[in-house]
N, C-alpha and C positions, 0 to 999 in steps of 0.2 A: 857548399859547392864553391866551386875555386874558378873566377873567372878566368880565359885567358888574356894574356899580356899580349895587345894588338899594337904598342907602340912600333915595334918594328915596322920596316915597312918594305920586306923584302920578303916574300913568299917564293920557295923552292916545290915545285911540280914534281914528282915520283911519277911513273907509269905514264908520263906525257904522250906515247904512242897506242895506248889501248884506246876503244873507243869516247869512252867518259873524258880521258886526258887529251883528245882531239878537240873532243866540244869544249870543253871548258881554255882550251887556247884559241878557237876562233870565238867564243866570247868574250874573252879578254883582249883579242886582238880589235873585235869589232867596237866593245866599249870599254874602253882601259878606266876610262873615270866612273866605272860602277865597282869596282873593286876596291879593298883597303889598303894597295899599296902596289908594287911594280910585282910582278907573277915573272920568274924565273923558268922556262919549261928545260932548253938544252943544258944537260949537266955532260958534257962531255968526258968528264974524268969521273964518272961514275957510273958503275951498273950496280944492278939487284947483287947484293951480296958481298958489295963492299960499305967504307964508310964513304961518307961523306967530304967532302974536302973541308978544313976548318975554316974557310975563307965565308963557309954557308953558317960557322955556330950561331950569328944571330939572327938567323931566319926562322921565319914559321913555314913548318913543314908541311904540305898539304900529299898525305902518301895514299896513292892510287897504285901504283904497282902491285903486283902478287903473279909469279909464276907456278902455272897450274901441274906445269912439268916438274917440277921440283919434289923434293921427298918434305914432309913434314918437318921434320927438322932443320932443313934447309932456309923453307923458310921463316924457321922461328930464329935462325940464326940473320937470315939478314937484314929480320928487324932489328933484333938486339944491335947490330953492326950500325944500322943507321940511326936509329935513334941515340948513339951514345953520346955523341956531342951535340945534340942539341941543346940551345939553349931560351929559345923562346916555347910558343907553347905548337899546339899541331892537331888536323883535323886525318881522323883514317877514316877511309870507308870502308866498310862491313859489310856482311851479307844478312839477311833473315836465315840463311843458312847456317851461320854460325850460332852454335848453342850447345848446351851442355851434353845432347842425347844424340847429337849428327853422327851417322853411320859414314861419312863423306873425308877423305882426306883433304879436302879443302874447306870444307864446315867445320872442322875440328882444329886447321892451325890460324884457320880464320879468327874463331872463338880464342884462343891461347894470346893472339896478337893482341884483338881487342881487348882482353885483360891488360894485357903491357902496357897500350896506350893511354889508358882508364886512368889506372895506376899514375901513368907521365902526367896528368891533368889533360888531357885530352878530348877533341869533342869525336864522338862517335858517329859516322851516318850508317843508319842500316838501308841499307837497299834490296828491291828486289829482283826481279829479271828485267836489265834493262830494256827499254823498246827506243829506236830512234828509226830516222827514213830507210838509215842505209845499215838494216840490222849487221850487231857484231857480235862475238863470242857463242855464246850458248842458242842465242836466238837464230843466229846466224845459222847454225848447225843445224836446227831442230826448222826452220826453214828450206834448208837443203833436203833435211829428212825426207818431209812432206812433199816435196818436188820430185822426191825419185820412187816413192813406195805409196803402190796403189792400195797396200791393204799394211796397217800399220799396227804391230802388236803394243798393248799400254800397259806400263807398268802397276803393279796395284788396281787393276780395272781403270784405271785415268783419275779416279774421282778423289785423289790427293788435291789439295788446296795450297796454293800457295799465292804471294803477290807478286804484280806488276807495278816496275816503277819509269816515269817519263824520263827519258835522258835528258830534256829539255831542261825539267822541273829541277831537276839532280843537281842538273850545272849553277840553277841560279840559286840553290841551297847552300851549294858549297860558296859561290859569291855571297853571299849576306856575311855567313860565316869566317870571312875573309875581313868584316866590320867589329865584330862581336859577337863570341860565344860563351858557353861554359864547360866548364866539363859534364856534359850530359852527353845522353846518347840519344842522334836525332831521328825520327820515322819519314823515311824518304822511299816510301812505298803507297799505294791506293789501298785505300780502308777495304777497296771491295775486290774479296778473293778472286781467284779465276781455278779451274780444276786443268790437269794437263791434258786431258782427252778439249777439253771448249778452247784453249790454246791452239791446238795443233789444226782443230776442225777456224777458230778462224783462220788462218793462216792457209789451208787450203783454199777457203773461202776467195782471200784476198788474192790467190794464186788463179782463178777462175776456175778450180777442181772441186772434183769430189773423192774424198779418201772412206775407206772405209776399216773401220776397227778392231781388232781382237784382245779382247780384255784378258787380261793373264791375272789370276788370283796372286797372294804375296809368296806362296813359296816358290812360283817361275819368272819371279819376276828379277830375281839374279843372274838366270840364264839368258833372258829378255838384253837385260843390261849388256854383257857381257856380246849377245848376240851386234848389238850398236855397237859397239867396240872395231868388232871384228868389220863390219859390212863399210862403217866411213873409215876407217882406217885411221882413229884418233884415241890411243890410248886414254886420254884425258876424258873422253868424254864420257866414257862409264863411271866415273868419279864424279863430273859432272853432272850428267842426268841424276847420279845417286842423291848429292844433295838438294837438286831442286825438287822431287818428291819424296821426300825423307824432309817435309817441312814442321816446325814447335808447334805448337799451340799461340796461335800470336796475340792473344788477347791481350796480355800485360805491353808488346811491341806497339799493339794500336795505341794503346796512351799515350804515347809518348810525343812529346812535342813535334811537329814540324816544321817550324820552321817560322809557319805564317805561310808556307808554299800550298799552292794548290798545286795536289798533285790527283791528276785524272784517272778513272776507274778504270776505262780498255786503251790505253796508250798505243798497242800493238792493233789498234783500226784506226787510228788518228791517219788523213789523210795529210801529211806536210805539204807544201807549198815551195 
């Protein structure tokens, strides 16, 4: 295994406006001396799908971005674009959704990228469904769900497994990470599963509701999908939902280092402060 090369001391941000790229700039903002070096977030002369400026070749890349909108190819192209002049080493974050069996357009060029990056000496973080105060993306959605639909159909009967991972925990992963890595690939999720029906049911919980369920076996559960699609008005999100129950077997994933982070089992009932 190939440590990365921390002498630099200029880290460039990708994806600084999704929610993980917010936290992790107000924790850099709040304590810049827990970091390994000055954290770059405004790249003004770049978006997803260009290169990089060469003024960045000797930075370490910390790439958060990924557009869910995009085609597959798209974004395998705009890795290849960004990573071509790199010249230090770089951490990406991943999903548990990425893997070789994902029926998901976003687990599939997730999976393609994380090879790229492997390959660049790269450290990997896998993550799972973020949770933080002020839920974003997926959580966000599946939140709003729950808020408008008194009787809620579940894909697969609910009882797919997947993890939750703390956005908290996330941020200060990728800060250690920012000292010293390797090319490994990190477990930045809770060892302890959650199924999407006991998601949904806390989250009404935390909503003071009560929702009630109708399990759809696996062959309606495309329709199901498709049905979410149509009702929030988010092409992505059927793609979405698709790969967070269409989860591997994570047994081999649980091994895998963490970090030294604790990262906690129900993130999504943590009450923040």
């Amino acid at each position: 295994m190939r440590s990365l090369n921390h002498n630099f001391k200029r880290f460039v941000v990708t994806g600084s406006s999704s929610g993980i790229g917010q936290a992790l700039r107000l924790r850099y903002e709040e304590s810049p001396e827990l970091f390994g070096g000055e954290l770059i977030f405004d790249l003004k002369d770049w978006r997803l799908g260009s290169e990089l400026s060469s003024k960045f070749d000797d930075c370490f890349i910390i790439h958060l971005a990924h557009d869910r909108k995009n085609s597959f190819s798209e974004n395998i192209t705009a890795t290849q674009k960004l990573a071509k002049n790199i010249r230090a080493g770089s951490i990406f974050l991943s999903t548990t959704s990425a893997h070789s069996q994902s029926k998901s357009k976003y687990g599939k060029s997730k999976q393609q990228i994380e090879e790229f990056f492997i390959n660049r000496g790269a450290a990997v973080v896998k993550s799972g469904l973020i949770c933080s105060k002020n839920p974003t993306a997926m959580l966000k959605t599946l939140d709003t769900l729950v808020a408008r639909l008194p009787i809620i159909p579940l894909p697969f009967r609910g009882t797919n497994p997947f993890h939750l991972t703390d956005q908290s925990s996330l941020v200060t992963l990728i800060m250690q990470l920012t000292h010293d890595s390797d090319n490994l690939t990190y477990r930045a999720f809770s060892n302890q599963a959650i199924t999407f029906k006991k998601l949904l049911e806390d989250l009404a919980s935390k909503q003071g509701t009560t929702r009630y369920f109708f399990e759809l076996p696996s062959p309606l559960s495309s329709v199901l999908i498709r049905f979410f699609t149509i009702f929030l008005g988010k092409f992505s999100f059927s793609d979405s939902l698709n790969s967070l129950v269409n989860q591997p077997d994570l047994y081999e994933l649980l091994q895998l280092s963490d970090g030294g982070v604790d990262f906690p089992p129900n993130p999504h009932l943590i009450k923040y402060t």
